[in-house]
C-alpha positions in Angstrom: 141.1 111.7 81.2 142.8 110.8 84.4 146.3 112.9 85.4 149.4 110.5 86.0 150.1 112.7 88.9 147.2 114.0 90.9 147.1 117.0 92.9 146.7 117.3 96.6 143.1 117.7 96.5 142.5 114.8 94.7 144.9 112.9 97.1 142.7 114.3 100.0 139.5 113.1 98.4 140.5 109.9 97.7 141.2 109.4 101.3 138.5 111.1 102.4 136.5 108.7 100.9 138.4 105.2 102.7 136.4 103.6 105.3 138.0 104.9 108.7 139.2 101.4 109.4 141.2 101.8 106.2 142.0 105.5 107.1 143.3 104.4 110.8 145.3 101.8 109.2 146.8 103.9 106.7 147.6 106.4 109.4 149.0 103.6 112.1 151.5 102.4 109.3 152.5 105.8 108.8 153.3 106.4 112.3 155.0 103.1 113.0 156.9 103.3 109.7 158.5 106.9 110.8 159.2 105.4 114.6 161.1 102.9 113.5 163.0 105.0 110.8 164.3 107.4 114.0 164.6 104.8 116.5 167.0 103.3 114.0 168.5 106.1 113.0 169.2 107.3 117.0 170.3 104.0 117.5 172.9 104.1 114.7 174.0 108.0 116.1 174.7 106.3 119.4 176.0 102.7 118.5 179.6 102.4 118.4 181.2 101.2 114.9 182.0 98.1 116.1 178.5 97.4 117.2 177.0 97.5 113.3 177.9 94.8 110.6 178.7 97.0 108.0 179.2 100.7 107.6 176.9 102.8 109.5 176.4 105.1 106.7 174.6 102.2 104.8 172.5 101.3 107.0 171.3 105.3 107.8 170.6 105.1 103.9 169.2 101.8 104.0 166.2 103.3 106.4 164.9 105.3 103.6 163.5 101.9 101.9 160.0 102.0 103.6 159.2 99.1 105.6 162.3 97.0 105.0 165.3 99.5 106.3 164.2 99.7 109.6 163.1 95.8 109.6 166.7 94.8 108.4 168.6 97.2 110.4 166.9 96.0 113.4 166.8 92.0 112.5 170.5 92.1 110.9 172.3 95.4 111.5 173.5 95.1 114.9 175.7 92.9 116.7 
């Protein structure tokens, strides 16, 4: 029977068994997906109000959405 939410180790097998092209890619989105959440969020710490279309505190929330809260903030969020 397979668990609905596996443990670590099983986690850690399952990647352990990826190609390493898959396992560098999975990594490299990782990295880039966390960069652009703080460079978002620094730039929202340091952007005026008036430089944002909308509330800041949205967009700070709106980063948590993987891959499309830093994408937005950066294509729509700023003036």
């Amino acid at each position: 029977m397979t668990s609905r939410n596996p443990s670590l180790a099983q986690i850690r097998n399952e990647f352990k068994d990826l190609s390493t092209a898959a396992r560098v890619s999975i990594i490299a989105a990782v990295v880039l997906e966390l960069a652009g959440k703080i460079a978002s969020w620094v730039d929202l710490s340091r952007r005026p109000a008036g430089s944002v279309r909308g509330p800041k505190w949205v967009w700070a929330l709106a980063q948590l959405i993987n891959g499309v809260g830093p994408a937005a903030y950066w294509a729509f969020g700023r003036r």
